[in-house]
C-alpha positions as CSV (number, residue, x, y, z in Angstrom):
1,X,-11.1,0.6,-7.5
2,X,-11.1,3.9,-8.9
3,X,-8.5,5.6,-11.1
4,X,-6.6,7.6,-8.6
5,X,-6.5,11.4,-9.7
6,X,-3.1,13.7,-10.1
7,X,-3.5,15.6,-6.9
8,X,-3.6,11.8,-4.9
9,X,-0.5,10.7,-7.1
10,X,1.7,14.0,-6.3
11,X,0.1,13.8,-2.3
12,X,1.3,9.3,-2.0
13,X,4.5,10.5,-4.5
14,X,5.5,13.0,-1.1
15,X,4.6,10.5,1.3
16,X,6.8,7.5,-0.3
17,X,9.9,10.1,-0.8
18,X,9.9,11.1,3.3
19,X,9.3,7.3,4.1
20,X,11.1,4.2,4.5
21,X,8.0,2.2,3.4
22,X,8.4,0.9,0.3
23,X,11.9,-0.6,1.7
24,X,10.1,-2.4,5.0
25,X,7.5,-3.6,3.0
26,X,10.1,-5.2,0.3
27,X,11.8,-6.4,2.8
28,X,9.1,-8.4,5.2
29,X,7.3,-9.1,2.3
30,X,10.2,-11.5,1.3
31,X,10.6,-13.0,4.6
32,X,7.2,-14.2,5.0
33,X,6.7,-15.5,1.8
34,X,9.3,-17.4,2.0
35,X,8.1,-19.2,5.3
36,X,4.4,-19.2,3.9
37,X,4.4,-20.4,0.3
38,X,3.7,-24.0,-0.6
39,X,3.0,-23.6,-4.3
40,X,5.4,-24.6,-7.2
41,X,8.9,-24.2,-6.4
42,X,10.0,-23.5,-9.5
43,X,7.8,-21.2,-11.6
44,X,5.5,-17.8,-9.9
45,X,2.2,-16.5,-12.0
46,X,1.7,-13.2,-10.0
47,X,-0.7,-10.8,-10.2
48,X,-0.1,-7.4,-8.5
49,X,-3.3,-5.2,-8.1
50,X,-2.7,-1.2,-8.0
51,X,1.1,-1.3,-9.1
52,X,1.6,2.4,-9.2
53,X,4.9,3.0,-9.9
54,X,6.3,-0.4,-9.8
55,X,9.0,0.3,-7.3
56,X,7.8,-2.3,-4.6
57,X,7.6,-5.0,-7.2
58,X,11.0,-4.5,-8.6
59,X,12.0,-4.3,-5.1
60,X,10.7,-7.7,-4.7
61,X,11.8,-9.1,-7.7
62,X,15.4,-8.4,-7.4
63,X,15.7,-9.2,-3.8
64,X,16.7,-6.4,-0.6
65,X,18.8,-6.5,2.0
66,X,19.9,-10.2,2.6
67,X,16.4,-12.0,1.5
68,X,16.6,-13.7,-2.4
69,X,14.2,-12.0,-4.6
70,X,11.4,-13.5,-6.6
71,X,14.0,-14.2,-9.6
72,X,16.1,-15.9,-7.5
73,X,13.9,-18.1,-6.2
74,X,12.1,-19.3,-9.1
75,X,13.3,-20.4,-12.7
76,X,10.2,-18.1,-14.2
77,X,8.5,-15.4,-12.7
78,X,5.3,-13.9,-15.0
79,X,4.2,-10.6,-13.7
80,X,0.7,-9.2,-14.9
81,X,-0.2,-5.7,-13.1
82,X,-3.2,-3.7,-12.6
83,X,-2.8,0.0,-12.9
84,X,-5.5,1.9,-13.7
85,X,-3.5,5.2,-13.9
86,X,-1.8,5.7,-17.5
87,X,0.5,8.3,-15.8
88,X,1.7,4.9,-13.5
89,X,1.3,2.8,-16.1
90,X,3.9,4.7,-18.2
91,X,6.7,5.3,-15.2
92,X,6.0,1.7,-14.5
93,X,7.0,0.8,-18.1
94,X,10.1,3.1,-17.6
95,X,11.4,2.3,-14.0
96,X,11.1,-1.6,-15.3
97,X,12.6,-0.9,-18.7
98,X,15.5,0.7,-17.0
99,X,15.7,-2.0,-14.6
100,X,15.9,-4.7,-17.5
101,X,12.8,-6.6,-16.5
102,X,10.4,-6.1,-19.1
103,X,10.9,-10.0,-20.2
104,X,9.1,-10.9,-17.0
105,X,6.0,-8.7,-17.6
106,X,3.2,-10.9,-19.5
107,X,0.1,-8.6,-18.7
108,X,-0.3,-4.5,-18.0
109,X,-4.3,-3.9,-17.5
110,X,-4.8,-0.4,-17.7
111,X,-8.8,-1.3,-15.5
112,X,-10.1,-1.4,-12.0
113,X,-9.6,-5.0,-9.9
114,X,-13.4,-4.3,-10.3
115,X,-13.5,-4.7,-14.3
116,X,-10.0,-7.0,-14.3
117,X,-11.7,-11.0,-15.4
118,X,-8.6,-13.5,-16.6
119,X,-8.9,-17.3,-17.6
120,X,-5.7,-17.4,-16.0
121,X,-5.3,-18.3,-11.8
122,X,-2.3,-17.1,-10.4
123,X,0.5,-18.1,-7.6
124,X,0.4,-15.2,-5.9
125,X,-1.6,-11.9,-6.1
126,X,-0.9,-8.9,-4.0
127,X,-2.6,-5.5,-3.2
128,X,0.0,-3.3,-2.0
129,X,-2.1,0.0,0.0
130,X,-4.2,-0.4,-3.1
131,X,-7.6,-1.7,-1.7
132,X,-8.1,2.1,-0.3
133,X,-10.0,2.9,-3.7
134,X,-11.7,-0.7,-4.0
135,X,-15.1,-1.8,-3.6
136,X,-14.6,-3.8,-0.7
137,X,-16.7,-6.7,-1.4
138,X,-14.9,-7.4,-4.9
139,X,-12.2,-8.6,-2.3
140,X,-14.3,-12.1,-2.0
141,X,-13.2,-12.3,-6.2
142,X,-9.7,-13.2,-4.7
143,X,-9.6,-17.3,-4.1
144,X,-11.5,-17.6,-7.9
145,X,-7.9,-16.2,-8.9
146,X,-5.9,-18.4,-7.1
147,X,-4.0,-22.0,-7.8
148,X,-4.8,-23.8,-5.4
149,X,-1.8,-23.7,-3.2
150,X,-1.4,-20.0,-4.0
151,X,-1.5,-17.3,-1.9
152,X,-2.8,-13.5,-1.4
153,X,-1.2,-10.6,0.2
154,X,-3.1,-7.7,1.0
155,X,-1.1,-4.8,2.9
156,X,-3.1,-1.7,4.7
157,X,-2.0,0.6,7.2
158,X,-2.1,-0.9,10.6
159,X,-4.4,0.4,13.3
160,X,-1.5,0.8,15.3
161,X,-0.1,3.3,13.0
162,X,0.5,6.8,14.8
163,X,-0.9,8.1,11.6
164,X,-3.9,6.0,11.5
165,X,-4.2,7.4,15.4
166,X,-3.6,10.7,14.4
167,X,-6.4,10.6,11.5
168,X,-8.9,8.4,14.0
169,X,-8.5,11.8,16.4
170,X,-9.0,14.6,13.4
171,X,-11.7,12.6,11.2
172,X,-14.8,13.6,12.4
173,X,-14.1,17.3,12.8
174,X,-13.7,17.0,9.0
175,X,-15.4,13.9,7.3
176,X,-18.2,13.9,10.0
177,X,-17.8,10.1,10.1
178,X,-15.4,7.6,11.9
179,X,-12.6,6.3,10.7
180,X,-12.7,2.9,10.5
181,X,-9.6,0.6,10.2
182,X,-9.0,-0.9,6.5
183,X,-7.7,-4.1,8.2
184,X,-11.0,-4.4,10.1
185,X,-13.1,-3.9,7.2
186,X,-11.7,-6.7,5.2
187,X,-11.0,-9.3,8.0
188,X,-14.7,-8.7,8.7
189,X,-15.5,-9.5,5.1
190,X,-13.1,-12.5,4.8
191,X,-15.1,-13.8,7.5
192,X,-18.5,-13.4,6.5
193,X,-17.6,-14.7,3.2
194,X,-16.0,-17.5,4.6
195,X,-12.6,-17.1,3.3
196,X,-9.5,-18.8,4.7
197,X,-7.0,-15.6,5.7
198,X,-4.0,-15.2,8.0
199,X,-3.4,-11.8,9.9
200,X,0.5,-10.6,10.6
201,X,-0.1,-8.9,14.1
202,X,3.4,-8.6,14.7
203,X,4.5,-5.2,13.3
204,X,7.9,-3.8,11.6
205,X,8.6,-0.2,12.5
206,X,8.3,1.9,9.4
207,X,8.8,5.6,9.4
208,X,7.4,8.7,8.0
209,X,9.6,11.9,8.4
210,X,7.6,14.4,9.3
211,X,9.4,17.8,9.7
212,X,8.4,19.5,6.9
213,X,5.3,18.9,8.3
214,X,6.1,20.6,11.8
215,X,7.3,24.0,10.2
216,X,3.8,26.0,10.7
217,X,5.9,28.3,8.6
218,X,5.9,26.3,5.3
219,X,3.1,26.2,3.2
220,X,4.1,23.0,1.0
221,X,3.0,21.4,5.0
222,X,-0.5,21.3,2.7
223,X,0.4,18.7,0.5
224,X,1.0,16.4,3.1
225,X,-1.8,17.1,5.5
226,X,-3.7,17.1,2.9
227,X,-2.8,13.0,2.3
228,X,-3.1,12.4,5.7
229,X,-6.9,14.3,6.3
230,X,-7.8,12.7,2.8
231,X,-8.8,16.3,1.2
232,X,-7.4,18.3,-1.6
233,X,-4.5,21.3,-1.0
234,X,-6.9,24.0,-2.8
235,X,-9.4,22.8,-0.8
236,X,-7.4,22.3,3.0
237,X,-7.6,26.1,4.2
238,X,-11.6,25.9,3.9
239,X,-12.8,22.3,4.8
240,X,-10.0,22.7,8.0
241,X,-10.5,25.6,9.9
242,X,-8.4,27.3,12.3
243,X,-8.9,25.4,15.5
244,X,-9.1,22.1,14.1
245,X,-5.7,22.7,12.3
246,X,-4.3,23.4,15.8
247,X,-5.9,20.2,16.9
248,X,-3.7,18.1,13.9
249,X,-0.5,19.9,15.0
250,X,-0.9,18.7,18.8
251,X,-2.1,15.3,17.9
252,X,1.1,15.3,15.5
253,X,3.3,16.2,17.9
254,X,2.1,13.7,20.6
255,X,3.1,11.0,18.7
256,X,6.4,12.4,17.6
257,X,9.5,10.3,17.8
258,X,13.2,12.0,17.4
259,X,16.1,9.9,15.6
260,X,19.0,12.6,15.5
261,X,18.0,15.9,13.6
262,X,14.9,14.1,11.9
263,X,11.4,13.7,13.6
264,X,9.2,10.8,12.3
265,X,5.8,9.2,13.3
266,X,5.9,5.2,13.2
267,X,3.3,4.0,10.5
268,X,3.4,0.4,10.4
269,X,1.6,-1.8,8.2
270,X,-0.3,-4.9,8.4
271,X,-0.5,-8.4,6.3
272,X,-3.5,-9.9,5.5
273,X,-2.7,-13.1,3.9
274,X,-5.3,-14.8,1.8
275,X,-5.7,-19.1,0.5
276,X,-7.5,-21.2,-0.5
């Protein structure tokens, strides 16, 4: 899990502003955890792996749109995160100062899930689109962390995903390598290592506005193509030349969908759930 530079902050910071994913997420999170979990019904140890911000945890915590939070569920919630950014570690403190919920927070680990080691085991532990970063095989660590009726929840984009589609078309031309689906790579380790895991094929719509995007005449467009094509802005013009940039814009626009003034790709996401 590395410590994810500025430039990847400021490109996921864009992304999360013109989305609706951190809401959808929140949201079917609580639903199926509700209908999964058979641990203690009164007290939650969770662990939450690549916290960023903090915004889907509070999210979860307090409850959205009709489904009880964590701290309505449960008499005691501790929360321990893993953030290896300092810059996310201190707007984490903030956003959960301001949100009155520091009580709850027993453990901040400023270290890679690679370096993280605890005597504790925990309830529940999820990986929200953190695993990107992660040496894969440190995923088979997970079940040691668990109580035994705990759970994991690991969320990557799905493969269905217009943009993982749209990346699967440009990849090559840039990266010289497939693309290969996050959600394959870790079933397929789950299985080898022989680890019990339950996949969520059934897929909430999530959306990622993308007209900003669409105007060849803006150059902030980089930013965003640049998180999408995994490269740097200073370095977009040169590793993307001229007639594979045309390529992204048709492959954008085939997938395209229209909601009143706004355009918007669907970019679903998919649950891996994880027990013992």
């Amino acid at each position: 899990m590395k410590c994810p530079d500025a430039e990847y902050i400021n490109n996921l910071e864009y992304f999360l502003q013109h989305s609706d994913e951190d809401k959808i997420d929140s949201q079917y999170f609580l639903k199926r955890f509700s209908e999964i979990y058979g641990g203690c019904p009164s007290s939650l140890r969770w662990l939450d792996v690549g916290a960023g911000p903090g915004t889907k945890p509070i999210q979860i915590l307090k409850g959205y749109h009709g489904y009880k939070g964590l701290l309505e569920r449960f008499s005691r919630v501790e929360l321990s995160v893993i953030e290896p950014s300092s810059r996310w570690q201190q707007i984490l403190s903030g956003n959960f100062r301001r949100k009155e919920l520091e009580r709850i927070v027993y453990g901040k680990y400023e270290i890679t899930w690679e370096e993280f080691v605890s005597q504790n085991s925990y309830d529940l532990i999820t990986f929200f689109h953190s695993v990107y970063g992660i040496k894969i095989e440190s995923l088979g660590k997970i079940p040691d962390f668990l109580q035994e009726k705990g759970i994991a929840c690991v969320v990557v984009e799905s493969p269905n995903s217009d943009l993982h589609l749209i990346k699967k078309s440009i990849f090559p031309y840039i990266h010289h390598k497939e693309l290969v689906s996050s959600s394959d790579t870790i079933i397929s380790l789950l299985k080898q290592e022989g680890i019990n895991y339950l996949v969520d094929e059934q897929e909430t719509e999530q959306r990622f506005y993308v007209d900003e995007i669409l105007d060849l005449g803006n150059p902030g467009r980089i930013v965003p193509l640049s998180f999408i094509l995994q490269t740097k802005p200073e370095d977009h013009n040169e590793l993307v030349p001229q007639e594979v940039q045309k390529k992204i814009d048709n492959e954008l626009r085939k997938y395209v969908k229209v909601d009143g003034e706004k355009s918007y790709i669907n970019v679903p996401d998919r649950f891996i759930w994880i027990y013992k």
